[in-house]
Every structure is written in structure tokens, then in C-alpha cells.
N, C-alpha and C positions, 0 to 999 in steps of 0.2 A: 804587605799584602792584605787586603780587605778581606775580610768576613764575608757571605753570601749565602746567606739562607732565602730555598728558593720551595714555595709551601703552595701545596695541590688545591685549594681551595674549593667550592663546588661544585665548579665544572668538571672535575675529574670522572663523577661520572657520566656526564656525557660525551665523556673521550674514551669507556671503554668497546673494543675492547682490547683497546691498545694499553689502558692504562693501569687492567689488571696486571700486569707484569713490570709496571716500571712507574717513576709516578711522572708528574702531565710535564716536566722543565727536560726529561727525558726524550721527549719528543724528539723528531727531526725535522727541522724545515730550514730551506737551502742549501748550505752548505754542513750548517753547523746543527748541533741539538741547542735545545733553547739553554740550559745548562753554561752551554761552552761558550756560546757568546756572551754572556754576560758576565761570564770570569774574561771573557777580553777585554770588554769595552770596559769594566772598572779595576781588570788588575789585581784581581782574584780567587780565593777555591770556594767553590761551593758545595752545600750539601742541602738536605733537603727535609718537609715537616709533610709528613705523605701517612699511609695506611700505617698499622703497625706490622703487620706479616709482612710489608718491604721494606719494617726500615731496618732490619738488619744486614740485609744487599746495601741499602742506602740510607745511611745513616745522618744524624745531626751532629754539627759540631758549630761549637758555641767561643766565641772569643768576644772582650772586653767590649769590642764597638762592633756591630752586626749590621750589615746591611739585610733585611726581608723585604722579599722580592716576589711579586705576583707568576709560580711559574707558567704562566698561562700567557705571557705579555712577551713581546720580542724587543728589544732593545732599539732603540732610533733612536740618530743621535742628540737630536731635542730634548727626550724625556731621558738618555742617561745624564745630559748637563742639568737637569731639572734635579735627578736624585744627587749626585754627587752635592748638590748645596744645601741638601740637609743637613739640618743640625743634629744633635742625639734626641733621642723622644721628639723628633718631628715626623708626620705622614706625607704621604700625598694619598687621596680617595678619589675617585670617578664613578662617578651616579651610585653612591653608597656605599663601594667595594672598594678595599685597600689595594693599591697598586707597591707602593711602596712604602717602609718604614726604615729610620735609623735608629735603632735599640742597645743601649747598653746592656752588659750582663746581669748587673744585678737587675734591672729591672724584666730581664728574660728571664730570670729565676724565680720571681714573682709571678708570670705569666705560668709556669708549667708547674707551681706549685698552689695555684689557683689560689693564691693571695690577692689582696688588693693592690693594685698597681697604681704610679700614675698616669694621669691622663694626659696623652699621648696630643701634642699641638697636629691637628691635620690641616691642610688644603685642599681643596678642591679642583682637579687639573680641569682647566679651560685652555679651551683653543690649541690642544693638541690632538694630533690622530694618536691611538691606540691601536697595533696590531696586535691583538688576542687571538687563541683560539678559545670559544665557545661551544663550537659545533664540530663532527669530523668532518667536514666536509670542507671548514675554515684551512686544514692542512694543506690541501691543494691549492682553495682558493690565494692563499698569503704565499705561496710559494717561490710564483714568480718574482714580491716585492723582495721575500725573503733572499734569494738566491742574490740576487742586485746587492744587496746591504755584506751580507757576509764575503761576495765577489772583494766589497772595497776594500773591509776592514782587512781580509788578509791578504789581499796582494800588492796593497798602497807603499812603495816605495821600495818596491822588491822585483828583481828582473826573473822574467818568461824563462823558461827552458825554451830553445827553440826548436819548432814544428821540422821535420823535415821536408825536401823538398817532393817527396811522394802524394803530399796533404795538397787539398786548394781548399783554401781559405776564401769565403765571400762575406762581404761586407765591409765596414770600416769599423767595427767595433772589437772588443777586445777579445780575445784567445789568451789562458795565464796555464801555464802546463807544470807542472810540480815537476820535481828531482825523481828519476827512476820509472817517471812514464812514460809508454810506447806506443805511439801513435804513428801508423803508417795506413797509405794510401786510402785515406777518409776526408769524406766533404764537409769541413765547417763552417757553418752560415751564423757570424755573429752579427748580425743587419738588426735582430731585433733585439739585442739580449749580451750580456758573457755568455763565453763558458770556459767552464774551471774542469781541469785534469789534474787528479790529487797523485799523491806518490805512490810510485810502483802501480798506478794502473796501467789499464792496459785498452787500445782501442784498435780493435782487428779490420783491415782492408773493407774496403765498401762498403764501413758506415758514414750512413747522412745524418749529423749534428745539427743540431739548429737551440742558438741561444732564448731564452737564458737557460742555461743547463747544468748541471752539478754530479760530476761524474770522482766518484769521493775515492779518496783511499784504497788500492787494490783492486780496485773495481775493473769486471769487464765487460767489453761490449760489443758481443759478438760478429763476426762477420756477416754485414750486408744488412744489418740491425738498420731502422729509422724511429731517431728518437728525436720527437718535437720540443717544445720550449715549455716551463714553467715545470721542468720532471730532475727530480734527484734521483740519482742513484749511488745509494747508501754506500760505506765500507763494504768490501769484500762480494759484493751482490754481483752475478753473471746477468747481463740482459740481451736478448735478442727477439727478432721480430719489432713489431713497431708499436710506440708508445710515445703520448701525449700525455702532460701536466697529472704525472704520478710521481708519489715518495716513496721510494722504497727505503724503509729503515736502516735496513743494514742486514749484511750475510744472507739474502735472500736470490734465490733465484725464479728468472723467466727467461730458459736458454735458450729458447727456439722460435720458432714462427708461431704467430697469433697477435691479435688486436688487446692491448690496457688503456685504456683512456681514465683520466676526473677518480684518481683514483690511491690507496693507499695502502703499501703492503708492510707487514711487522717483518721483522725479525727471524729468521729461520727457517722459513716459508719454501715449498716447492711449487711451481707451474707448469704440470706436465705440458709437452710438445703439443703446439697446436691448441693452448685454451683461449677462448677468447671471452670477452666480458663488452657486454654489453654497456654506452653510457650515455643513450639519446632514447627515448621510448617512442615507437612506431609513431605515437600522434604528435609528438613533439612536445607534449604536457610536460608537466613539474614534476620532479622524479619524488616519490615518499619514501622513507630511510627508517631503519629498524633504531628505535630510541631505550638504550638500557636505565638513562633518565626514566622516560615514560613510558618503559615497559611497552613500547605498542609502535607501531609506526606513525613517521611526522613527518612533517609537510617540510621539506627544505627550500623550496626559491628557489630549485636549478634545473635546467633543463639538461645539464649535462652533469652526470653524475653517474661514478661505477661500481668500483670494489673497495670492502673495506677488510681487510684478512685481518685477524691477531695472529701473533707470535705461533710460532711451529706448526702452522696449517698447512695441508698440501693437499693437491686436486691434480688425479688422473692426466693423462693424456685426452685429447678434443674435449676438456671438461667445457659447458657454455653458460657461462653466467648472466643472471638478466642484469638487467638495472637496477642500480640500487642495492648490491645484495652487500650485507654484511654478514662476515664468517668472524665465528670468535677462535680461542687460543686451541693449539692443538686439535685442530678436525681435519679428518681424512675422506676426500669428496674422492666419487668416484660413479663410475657408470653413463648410458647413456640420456638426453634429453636435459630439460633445465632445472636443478638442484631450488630450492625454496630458498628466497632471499632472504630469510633470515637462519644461519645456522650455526645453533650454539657452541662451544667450548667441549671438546672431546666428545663431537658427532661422528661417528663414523656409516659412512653410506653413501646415497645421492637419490635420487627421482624413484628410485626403485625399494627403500624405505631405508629406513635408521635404526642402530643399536649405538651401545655406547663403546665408545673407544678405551680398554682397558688400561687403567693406569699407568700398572706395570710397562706393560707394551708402548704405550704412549714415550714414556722414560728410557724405555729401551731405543726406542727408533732417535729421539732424543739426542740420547748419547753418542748414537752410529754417527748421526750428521752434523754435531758438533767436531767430531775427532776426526773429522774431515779437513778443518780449517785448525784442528792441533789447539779446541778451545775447549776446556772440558765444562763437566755440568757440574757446579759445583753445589755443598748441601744446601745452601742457601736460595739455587736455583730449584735446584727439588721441593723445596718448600713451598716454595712461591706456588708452584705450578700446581703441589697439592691442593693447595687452599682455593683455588683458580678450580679446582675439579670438583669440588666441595660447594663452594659459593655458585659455581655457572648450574648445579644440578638441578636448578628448580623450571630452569629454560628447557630441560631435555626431557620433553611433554612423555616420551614414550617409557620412561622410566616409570612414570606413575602409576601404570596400569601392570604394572612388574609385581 
């Protein structure tokens, strides 16, 4: 079994604020976390070279011959046949930046005991595509390719559960249904796309499916739901109402009716009934995106673009989100009109003003909504979140004047 050390490198922060709680190979996109696909495609466990307040959730582990790995890169099969023929102490770089290395131990133990090492033979990849994430907005945009790639790798030579005769299926493309999934009287349109149904989900009467789609593990998807093409829906996460080309991480819910589009929900997350999120602006302009890189808002390239939540966030019932708006970890929206697009990490409020969301309380709600799904919060997670409450406070403008 290979070695797989999978390390955050710069862009980590401008992946928060997803990344405050996990590091960047943690991600999700398609079917798989970036983590998990690359323990497939090379036959693997990995672990990871991230902050130091997570590396105790996620730790390194270190063996004689090491594959490190860009976690920020998605695996194609091109560039896993490019690393697999590495030799020990070889690289591969792209415009400066290490994509990939094969490292012995002793020479990793030089490395973190800030010795002299040797120098490391790299190359320079030509003529291959790289799918990175960079930017959060890359998560949606790679999605769709993403979903496609992890479609192949794991259903290649393995037989469909089959659809009942309740379902009508359009188009000529593929349907792949996992062991213990329930799929009954739903319209699937794989004309442009798969879609994959993981184990023991679940897909309730008068949903409209439309490929590529990635409906993961336990997942449900409620009655009369329409969910468009290039959208994951994570482990254990409830969706309903209708949604276009969003990831939702995992154990997150949006049960009810309202609009998500171009967009990307963490981990733990609630959507009260009826929110909708905005992801086109009136004039049809470039949407600008809150940058915890550059502290300020940036200009993305997209005319379509929506929600970006961190981990344990939730927002009211008819909450209305503009364009653009990113919510960091644990904030609790709520009231009426349109909340400020950008809202920090243990915000509690909406349009009508802000306080901060108390720790305690934070940990307490926490914990309710974990022992829901029977996953507790372990001290490791309490950590995390502390540090996350500690580091986010300098965003939370109205503490200042406390």
C-alpha cells in the first residue's frame, strides 16, 4: 500500500472558510473528497501536512517511500500515470509550484528537522491540464468534470442495482445505483451527464434528476425536489426544493422549497424552509466575492455565483441571500431582508444587526445536531472550532467597539 501525504499549500487560505475546519485535500468534489481519490487511483492511505491546531483531527504519517501530493489537484488519469513513474527524490512542478514528489524517509526527516536535504530532481509538467482548486468558486466550477472522473473510477466493472419500474429514465447515458438505495417514482435525465446513487440513500417520489449528479451516501432527496447537473449532495445531507451546480459537503441540510444555485455548503449546516440565495445580479455583471486571502472583496470572472456557508452555519426560515455572499463557520442568520455578504464565523443576527454568537451556546447547538446522525463532537472537534472562534474575531467589526 503507498504512502500519501497530501499538504495545504497556499491556497488554503483562499479556501477558507471551508478550510478553517479541515485542510484543502478534505474538500469534496464529485463524488469523492480529494483525499479519497487519490488513495484510489494510487492504492493508498493518506494523511496530510496542514495547520497545526488540525493536525491532531489529521494527522501525518510517514513511511519509507512517500508519495506528496498537491492537496489542491484532482487526480486524471494522465498526471496519476505521470507520478506513479517517479522515482525517489524526483518532482514534478507547474509554473513554480510542486504538484507532486516521491520522498524517502530519511530524507523527510531532514525536511521537518530543517536540515540540509538533497536536492530534489524536478520536472516541469507540460502539456497537461491540471484540475486545481485556487479559488472557492473553482469547487462548483470542476465539479461537473469532477463528478464524470469519480462516476468512472468507481463504477468501472461493477453492475447497477436496478432502478424500479416506478422511475423513467431519459436519455442514453448512465444511471449507477449503490446497494440499499431507494429510488422510487423519480425522473432521471442522464442525456447530459451520470448520476450516481450511493448506499442507503434515498430518492423520494417526484424528484426531477438531471446528470451529472452525485447523490452520496445516505443522502436524501426530498419529495418533488429538482436538482440540476454539476451538484453533489454530500453524505447524509437532506435536499429539497431546487438546486443547480452546488456541493454540499456533507450532513447538511436544505429540506424544503427555495432556490441554491453556483454554490457551496460545509458541513453541518441548516437552510431554514424557503431560503433562497441569489446567483445572477440584476445587471448581469461579474459577481465580487469576499477574499479571506485579501481580506476585501475580489473580482471572480463569474456571472453566476451564490453561497459560500462554512461548517455549522444556519439561517432562518425565508432567509434571502444576495450574490456572492459568503458565511463563515458557525453563524446563525436570521430575520427579515438581505443579510451582508459577507458574514464572519460566530455571527449571530441578520439585516437587523449583529452580536456574537456565544461559544458555549455555539458547542451546545453543536452537539444537539450532531447526535442527531449518532456522530458525536469529539475534543478534537472542540478544538478546532475554539481556535476558529479565536482566529475569525478580528472579522467580527462589532466586537471592537465592546
Amino acid at each position: 500500500m503507498e504512502n500519501i501525504i497530501l499538504f495545504d499549500g497556499e491556497v488554503r487560505t483562499a479556501l477558507l472558510p471551508f478550510t478553517w475546519t479541515r485542510p484543502v485535500s478534505e474538500l469534496r468534489l464529485g463524488i469523492l473528497s480529494i483525499r479519497q481519490k487519490w488513495e484510489r487511483v494510487l492504492g493508498g492511505k493518506g494523511s496530510f501536512i496542514t495547520e497545526e491546531y488540525l493536525s491532531d483531527k489529521y494527522p501525518i504519517s510517514m513511511a519509507e517511500d512517500n508519495y506528496i501530493i498537491n492537496g489542491a489537484i484532482l487526480p486524471t488519469p494522465e498526471l496519476v500515470a505521470r507520478i506513479r513513474a517517479l522515482d525517489v527524490n524526483e518532482a514534478y512542478v507547474y509554473d513554480d509550484e510542486l504538484v507532486a514528489a516521491r520522498i524517502d524517509k530519511a530524507q523527510f526527516d531532514r525536511l521537518l528537522e530543517e536540515e540540509e536535504v538533497e536536492e530534489l530532481t524536478s520536472y516541469e509538467l507540460e502539456g497537461l491540464e491540471l484540475l486545481q482548486v485556487r479559488q472557492l468558486w473553482d469547487i462548483f466550477l470542476l465539479n461537473d468534470r469532477a463528478i464524470r472522473l469519480d462516476f468512472e473510477l468507481l463504477t468501472q466493472g461493477r453492475p447497477s442495482q436496478p432502478l424500479s419500474s416506478s422511475n423513467t429514465v431519459i436519455g442514453e447515458g448512465e444511471v449507477f445505483v449503490e446497494e440499499g438505495a431507494v429510488v422510487e417514482g423519480a425522473t432521471l435525465n442522464a442525456a447530459a451527464g451520470p448520476i450516481y446513487i450511493g448506499r442507503e440513500a434515498q430518492v423520494m417520489e417526484g424528484s426531477l434528476l438531471r446528470g451529472p449528479l452525485a447523490i452520496c451516501d445516505h443522502a436524501v432527496i426530498k419529495m418533488g425536489a429538482r436538482v440540476y447537473g454539476g451538484t453533489t449532495i454530500g453524505p447524509w445531507c437532506k435536499v429539497g426544493g431546487e438546486v443547480q451546480n452546488v456541493v454540499f459537503l456533507g450532513y447538511s441540510n436544505k429540506a424544503h422549497d427555495g432556490y441554491l444555485g453556483n454554490s457551496v455548503i460545509g458541513e453541518w449546516c441548516n437552510l431554514g424552509a424557503d431560503t433562497n440565495c441569489s446567483n445572477l445580479k440584476n445587471d448581469y455583471g461579474e459577481v465580487k466575492l469576499w477574499s479571506y486571502e485579501k481580506e476585501g472583496f475580489v473580482r471572480t470572472g463569474q456571472q453566476f455565483c451564490g453561497l459560500f456557508m462554512g461548517d455549522h452555519s444556519k439561517c432562518g426560515i425565508n432567509t434571502m441571500f444576495n450574490t456572492g455572499t459568503v458565511v463563515g463557520v458557525s453563524a446563525n442568520i436570521f430575520g427579515a431582508g438581505y443579510p451582508r455578504n459577507f458574514i464572519p464565523s460566530f455571527a449571530w443576527g441578520g439585516p437587523g444587526g449583529w452580536s456574537t454568537y456565544r461559544f458555549d451556546k455555539a458547542i451546545a447547538t453543536a452537539e444537539r445536531v450532531m447526535a442527531r446522525r449518532k456522530v458525536p463532537l469529539a475534543p478534537d472537534d472542540r478544538l478546532i472550532l475554539m481556535r476558529v472562534f479565536e482566529e475569525s474575531a478580528r472579522f467580527r467589526h462589532w466586537e471592537k467597539g465592546a
